[in-house]
C-alpha positions as CSV (number, residue, x, y, z in Angstrom):
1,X,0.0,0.0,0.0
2,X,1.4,3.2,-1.2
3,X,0.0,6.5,0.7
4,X,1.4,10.0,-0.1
5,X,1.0,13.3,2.4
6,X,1.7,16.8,1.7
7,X,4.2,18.5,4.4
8,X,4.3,22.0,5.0
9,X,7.4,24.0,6.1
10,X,7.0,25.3,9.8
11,X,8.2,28.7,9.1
12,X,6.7,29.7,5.6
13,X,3.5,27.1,6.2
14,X,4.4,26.5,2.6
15,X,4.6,23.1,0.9
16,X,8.5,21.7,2.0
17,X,8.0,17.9,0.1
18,X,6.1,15.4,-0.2
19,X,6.1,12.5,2.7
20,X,5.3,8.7,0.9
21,X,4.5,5.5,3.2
22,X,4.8,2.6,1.1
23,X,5.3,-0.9,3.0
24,X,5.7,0.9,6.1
25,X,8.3,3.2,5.9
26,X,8.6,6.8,5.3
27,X,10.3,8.8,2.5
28,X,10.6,12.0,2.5
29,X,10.5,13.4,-1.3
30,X,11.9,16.5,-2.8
31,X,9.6,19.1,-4.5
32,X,12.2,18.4,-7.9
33,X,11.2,17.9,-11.3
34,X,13.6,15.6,-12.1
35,X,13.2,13.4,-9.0
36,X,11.6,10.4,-9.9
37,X,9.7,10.0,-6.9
38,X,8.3,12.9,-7.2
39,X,7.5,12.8,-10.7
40,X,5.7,9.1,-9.9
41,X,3.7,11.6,-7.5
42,X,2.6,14.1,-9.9
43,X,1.5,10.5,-12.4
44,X,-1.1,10.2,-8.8
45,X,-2.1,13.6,-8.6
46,X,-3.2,13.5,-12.7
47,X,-4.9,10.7,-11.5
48,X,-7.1,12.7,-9.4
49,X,-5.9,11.9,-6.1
50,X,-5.5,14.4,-3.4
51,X,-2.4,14.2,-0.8
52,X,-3.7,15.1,2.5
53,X,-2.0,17.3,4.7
54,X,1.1,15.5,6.9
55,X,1.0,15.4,11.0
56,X,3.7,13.8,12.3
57,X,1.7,14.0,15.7
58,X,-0.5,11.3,14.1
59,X,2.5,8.9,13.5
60,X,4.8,6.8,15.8
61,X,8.1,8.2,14.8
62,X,11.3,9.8,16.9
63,X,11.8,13.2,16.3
64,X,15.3,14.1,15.2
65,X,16.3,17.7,15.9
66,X,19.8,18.9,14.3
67,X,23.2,19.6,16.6
């Protein structure tokens, strides 16, 4: 199962990448063109699917904070 999530930048509330789950883990995909993983994105969105917004809060993962 393949699910895709829209995640926002905390600062500009802008769109920062898109977040996939596919057989339970996370990637985290660039907003680039030439990125297939984002372009396989863009092939779902023609599609007429909608990305719903991401919240971490909702998800069991560690939060990793930089040095």
């Amino acid at each position: 199962m393949s699910i895709y999530y829209q995640s926002n930048n905390p600062i500009t509330n802008e769109l920062g990448c898109i977040v996939h789950l596919h057989d339970g883990l996370f990637s985290f995909i660039p907003l680039d063109i030439s990125n297939t993983d984002y372009q396989n994105y863009l092939l779902w969105v023609e599609e007429g699917n909608t990305a719903p917004l991401w919240k971490p809060e909702e998800h069991d993962l560690p939060i990793v904070t930089p040095p």
